[in-house]
Structures are given as structure tokens and as C-alpha cells.
C-alpha positions as CSV (number, residue, x, y, z in Angstrom):
1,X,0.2,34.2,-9.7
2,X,-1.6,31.7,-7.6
3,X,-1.0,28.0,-7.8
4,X,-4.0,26.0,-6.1
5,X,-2.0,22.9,-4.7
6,X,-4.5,19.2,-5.4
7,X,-6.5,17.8,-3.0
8,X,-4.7,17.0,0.7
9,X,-1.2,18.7,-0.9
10,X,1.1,20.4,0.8
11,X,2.3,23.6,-0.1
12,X,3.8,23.4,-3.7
13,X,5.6,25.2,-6.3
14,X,6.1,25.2,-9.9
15,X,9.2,23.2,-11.2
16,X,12.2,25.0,-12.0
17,X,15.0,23.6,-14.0
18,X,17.6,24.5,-11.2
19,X,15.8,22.5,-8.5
20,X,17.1,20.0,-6.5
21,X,14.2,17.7,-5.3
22,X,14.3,14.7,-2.9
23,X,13.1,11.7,-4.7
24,X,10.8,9.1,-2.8
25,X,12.7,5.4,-2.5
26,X,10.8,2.4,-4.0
27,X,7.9,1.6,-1.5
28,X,8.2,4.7,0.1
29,X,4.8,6.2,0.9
30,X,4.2,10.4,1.2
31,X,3.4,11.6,4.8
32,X,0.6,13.1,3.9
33,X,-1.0,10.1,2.6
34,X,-0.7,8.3,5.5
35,X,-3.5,10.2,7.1
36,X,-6.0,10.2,4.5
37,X,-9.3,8.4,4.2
38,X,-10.3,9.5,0.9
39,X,-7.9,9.3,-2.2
40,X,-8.4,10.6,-5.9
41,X,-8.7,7.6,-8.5
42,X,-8.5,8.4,-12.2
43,X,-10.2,7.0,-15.1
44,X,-7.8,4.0,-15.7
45,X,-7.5,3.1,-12.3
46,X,-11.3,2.6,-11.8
47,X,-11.0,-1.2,-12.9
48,X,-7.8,-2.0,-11.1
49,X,-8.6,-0.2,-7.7
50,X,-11.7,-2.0,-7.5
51,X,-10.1,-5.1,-6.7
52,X,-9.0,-3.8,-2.9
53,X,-11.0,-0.5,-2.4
54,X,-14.2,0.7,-2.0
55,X,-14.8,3.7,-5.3
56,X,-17.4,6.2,-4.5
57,X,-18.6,9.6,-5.9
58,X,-17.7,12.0,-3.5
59,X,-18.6,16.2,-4.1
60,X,-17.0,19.4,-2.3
61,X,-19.6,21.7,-3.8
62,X,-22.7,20.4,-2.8
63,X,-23.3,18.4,-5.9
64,X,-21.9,20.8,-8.8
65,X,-19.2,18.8,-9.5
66,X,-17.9,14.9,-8.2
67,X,-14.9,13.0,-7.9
68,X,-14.2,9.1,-7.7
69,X,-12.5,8.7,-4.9
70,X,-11.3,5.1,-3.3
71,X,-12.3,4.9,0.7
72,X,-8.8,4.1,3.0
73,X,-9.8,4.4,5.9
74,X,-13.6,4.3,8.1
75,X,-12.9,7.6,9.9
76,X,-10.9,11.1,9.6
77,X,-7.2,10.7,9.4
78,X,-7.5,6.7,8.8
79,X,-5.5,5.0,6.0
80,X,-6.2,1.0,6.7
81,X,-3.2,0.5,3.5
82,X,-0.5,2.0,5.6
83,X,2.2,0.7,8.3
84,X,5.5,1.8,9.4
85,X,6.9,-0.3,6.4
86,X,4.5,2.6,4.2
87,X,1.5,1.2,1.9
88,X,0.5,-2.5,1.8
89,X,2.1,-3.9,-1.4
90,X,-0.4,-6.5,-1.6
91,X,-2.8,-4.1,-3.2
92,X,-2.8,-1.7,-5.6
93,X,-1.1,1.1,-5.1
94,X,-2.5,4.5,-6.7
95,X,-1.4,7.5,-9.3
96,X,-1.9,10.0,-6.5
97,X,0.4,8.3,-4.2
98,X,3.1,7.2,-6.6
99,X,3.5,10.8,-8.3
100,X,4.6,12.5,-5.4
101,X,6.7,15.1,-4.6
102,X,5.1,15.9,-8.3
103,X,1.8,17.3,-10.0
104,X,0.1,19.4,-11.9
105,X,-2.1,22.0,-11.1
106,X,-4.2,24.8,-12.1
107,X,-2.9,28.3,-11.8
108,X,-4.6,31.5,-11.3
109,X,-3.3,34.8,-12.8
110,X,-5.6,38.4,-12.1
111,X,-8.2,36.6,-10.4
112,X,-8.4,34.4,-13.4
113,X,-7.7,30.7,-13.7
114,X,-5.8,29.5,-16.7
115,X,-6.8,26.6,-18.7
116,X,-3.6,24.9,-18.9
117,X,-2.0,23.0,-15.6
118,X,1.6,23.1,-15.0
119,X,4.6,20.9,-13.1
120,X,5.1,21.7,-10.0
121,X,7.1,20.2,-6.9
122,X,6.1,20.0,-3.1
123,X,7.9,22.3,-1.5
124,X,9.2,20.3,1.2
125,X,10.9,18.0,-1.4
126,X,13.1,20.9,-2.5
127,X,16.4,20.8,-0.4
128,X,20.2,21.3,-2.0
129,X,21.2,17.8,-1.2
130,X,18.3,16.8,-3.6
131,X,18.4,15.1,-6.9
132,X,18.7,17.6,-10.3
133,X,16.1,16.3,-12.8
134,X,18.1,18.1,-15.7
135,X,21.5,18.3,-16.6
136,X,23.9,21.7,-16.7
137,X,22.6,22.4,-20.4
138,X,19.1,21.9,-19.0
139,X,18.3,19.0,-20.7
140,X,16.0,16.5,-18.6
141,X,17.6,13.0,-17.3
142,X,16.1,10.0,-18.3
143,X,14.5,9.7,-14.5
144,X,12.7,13.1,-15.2
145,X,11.0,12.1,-18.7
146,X,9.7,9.1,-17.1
147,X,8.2,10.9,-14.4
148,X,7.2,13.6,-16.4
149,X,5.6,10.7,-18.6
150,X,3.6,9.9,-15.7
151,X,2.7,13.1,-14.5
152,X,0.8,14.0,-18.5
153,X,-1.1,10.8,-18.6
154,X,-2.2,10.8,-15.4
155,X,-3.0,14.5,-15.4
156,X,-5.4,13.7,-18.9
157,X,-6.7,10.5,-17.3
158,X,-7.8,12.6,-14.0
159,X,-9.7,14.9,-16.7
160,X,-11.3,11.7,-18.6
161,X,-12.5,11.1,-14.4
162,X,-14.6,14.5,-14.4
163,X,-15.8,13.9,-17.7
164,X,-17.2,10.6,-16.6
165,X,-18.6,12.1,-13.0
166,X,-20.4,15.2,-15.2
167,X,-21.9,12.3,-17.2
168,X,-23.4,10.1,-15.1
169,X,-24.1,13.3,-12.7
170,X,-26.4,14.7,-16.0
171,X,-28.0,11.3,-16.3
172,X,-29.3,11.8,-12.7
173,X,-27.7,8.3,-11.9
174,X,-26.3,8.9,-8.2
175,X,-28.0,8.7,-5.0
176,X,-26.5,9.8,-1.9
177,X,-25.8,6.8,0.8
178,X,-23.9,6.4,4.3
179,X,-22.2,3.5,5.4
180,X,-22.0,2.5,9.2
181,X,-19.3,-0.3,10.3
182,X,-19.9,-2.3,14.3
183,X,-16.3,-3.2,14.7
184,X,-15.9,-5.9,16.8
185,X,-13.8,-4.1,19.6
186,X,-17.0,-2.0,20.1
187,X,-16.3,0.5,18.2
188,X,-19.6,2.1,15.7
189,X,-18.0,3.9,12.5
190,X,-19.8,5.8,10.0
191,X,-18.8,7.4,6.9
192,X,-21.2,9.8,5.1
193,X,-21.3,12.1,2.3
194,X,-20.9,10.1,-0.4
195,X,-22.6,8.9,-3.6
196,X,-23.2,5.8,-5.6
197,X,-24.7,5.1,-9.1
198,X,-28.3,4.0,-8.4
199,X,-28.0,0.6,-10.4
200,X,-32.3,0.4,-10.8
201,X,-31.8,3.9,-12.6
202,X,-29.0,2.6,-14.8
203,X,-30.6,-0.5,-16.1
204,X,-33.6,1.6,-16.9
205,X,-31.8,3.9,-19.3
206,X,-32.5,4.1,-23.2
207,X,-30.9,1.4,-24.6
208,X,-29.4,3.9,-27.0
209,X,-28.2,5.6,-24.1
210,X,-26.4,2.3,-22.6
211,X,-25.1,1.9,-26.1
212,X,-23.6,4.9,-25.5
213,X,-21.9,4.6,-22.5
214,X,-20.8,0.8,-23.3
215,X,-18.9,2.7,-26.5
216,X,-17.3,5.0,-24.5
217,X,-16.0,2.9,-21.4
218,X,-18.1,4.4,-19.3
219,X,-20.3,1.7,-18.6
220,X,-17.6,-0.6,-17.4
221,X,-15.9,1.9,-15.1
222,X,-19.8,1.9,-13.3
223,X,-20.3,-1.6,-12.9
224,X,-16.5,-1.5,-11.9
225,X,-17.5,0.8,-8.8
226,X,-20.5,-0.8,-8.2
227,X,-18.5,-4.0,-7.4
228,X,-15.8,-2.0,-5.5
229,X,-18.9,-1.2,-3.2
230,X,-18.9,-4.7,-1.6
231,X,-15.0,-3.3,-0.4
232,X,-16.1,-1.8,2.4
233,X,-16.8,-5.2,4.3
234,X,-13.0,-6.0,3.8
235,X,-12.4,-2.7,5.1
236,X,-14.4,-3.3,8.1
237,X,-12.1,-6.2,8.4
238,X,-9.2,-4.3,8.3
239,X,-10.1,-1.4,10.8
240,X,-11.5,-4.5,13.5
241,X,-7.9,-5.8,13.2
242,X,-6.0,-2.7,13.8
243,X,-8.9,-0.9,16.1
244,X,-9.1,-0.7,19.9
245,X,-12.0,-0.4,21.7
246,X,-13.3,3.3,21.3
247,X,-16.3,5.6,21.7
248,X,-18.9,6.0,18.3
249,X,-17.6,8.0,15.4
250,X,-18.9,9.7,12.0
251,X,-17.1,11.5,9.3
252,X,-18.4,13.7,6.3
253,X,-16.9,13.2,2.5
254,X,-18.3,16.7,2.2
């Protein structure tokens, strides 16, 4: 059986009822966030992450499939949202981050992947001094369901996320664009790779089409990550307050 771990995850395992897993302190962010640029948003989120991030459409197979992912950071390795004291509660924080050590993820049997996802754990959270999530009868605390509870709706609203990239990916709607930041230490930052919805191409949909989407929520989430978009000046901000002078740099979202 092989378990593919989600994106930037370290090495994981499925959940057993006899493990004891270290469970994150309130504001406590996951080391491995700390050096990401990119981050996974779901389908809820969309709206709410908007406020303080840029959302983009970013694709690891050369355009098959996308994800919308909010933008932390202006080059490789860069979260902007995190300090010693972990991620700036001023803003939103997201799913991905707060889930940890936990998720779910898709496993593959005889060269096979299954449909269904299941729980697993990072394996770095799994030491003997850790918590127990279920009791000696194997019934699961009251700290488990809630997490658990967490884990199944933000596992289906991840899905409603690819349902919404594969539809505005068939409607032809995105449009590949770069973004290029002059700090004002000296510093020239680019970020590349990623996609937006071409608003010109939206507005000139069927009306039955725009209907459509408006029914579905679809529509908002769009005009939610078009307005995201104006983000990355704040951003900018950000990486000009915490940036010393340094030599030109690009990084791929591909």
C-alpha cells in the first residue's frame, strides 16, 4: 500500500487507534509551513482568504488539472504570515495549516489508486509521550471527533475546489500571468506560473452560462479571487518590510 502524503507534507501514516500523537498548542504554526510560498485554499475559504492573500490558479501538470492556492510569500521558501511567535493572527489563518499533524489522503493499492481517502497522521507527530485520541475501549475523545469533524469537511470542501478549477478550466476562462515586485531595499522579485480568470472572457459568457455559475457559487468564489488579486501589493509591502537588500530573484508555481 502506498499513501501519497498532500502537497509540502512530510512523511505520514495512516491513523491507528493505539497512537499517541503530539497535538499542536493554540497559535502554534507546523514547521513545514513556515517555508512555504504557496498554500492550498478550499472552496469555503475562497471568500474569507481573499481579505489578506493573493488566490491564484496554480497547475503541476502542465494545465491538466489546477488548484487555488493563496500566495505567502514573493519567492521560494518565503511565508510573509510567519514570525517566531508562528502565523500572524491578524489574518486569516487557513484549513491546511490548522489541520495538522492530520489529513487525508489518497492511497494506492497494486498500482491502483483507491477512490476513497483516509486519516492519517504525520509521522513526526507520533511519539509515546503524545496524546491518545481514543480511549482503552477504542472509543474516540471528544478532542478527536472535533478534529475528525474538521478533517471530513475540509477534505469534501478541498474536492468542491477541483470541481470549481475543472469548471472554469473547461470554460477556457484562465490565462497564464507573472507578477514582478521592486522592493524598496533593491531587491527585483518575480513569481511566475500561475493563472488568473481572464475577467473580459467571463463577462462575455452566455448569460445562461453566468446563471449557471451564480446558482452554483461559483461565480462569487471568481470575483472573490479576482479581488484577492490586488493582494499582492500588500504583499509587496510586507516582503519590503522584512527584506534586505539582495540580488534579482524568480520562482515557478509549476
Amino acid at each position: 500500500m502506498q499513501i501519497t502524503p498532500p502537497f509540502a507534507y512530510p512523511e505520514i501514516d495512516t491513523l491507528k487507534k493505539t497512537d499517541r500523537v503530539v497535538l499542536p498548542k493554540p497559535g502554534d504554526t507546523p514547521a513545514f509551513c513556515r517555508e512555504l510560498h504557496v498554500i492550498p485554499v478550499s472552496y469555503t475559504e475562497i471568500p474569507v482568504a481573499q481579505r489578506d492573500y493573493p488566490i491564484v490558479f496554480v497547475s503541476a501538470d502542465n494545465g491538466a488539472t489546477f488548484m487555488t492556492m493563496a500566495i505567502l510569500g514573493l519567492k521560494a521558501k518565503q511565508n510573509l504570515f510567519v514570525s517566531a511567535l508562528g502565523w500572524d493572527r491578524s489574518v486569516y489563518v487557513p484549513a491546511y495549516v490548522r489541520r495538522y499533524p492530520f489529513c487525508m489522503a489518497k492511497v494506492t493499492v497494486d498500482n491502483t489508486q483507491r477512490d476513497e481517502r483516509v486519516v492519517c497522521v504525520a509521522k513526526n507527530a507520533l511519539v509515546p509521550e503524545g496524546d491518545a485520541l481514543f480511549d482503552t475501549a477504542g472509543a474516540p475523545t471528544a478532542e478527536w471527533q472535533a478534529l475528525e469533524k474538521l478533517l471530513q469537511e475540509y477534505e469534501t470542501d478541498l474536492v468542491r475546489s477541483e470541481e470549481l478549477c475543472k469548471v472554469v478550466a473547461d470554460l477556457g476562462l484562465l490565462e497564464q500571468f507573472n507578477m514582478q515586485a521592486s522592493l524598496a531595499t533593491g531587491a527585483t522579485l518575480q513569481l511566475t506560473g500561475m493563472h488568473r480568470v481572464d475577467e473580459n472572457k467571463l463577462n462575455a459568457l452566455d448569460p445562461a452560462v453566468l446563471q449557471d455559475l451564480a446558482r452554483k457559487g461559483v461565480l462569487s468564489r471568481l470575483y472573490s479571487h479576482l479581488l484577492s488579486l490586488e493582494n499582492f501589493r500588500r504583499l509587496s509591502d510586507r516582503a519590503t518590510s522584512m527584506e534586505a537588500p539582495a540580488a534579482p530573484a524568480t520562482v515557478s508555481l509549476q
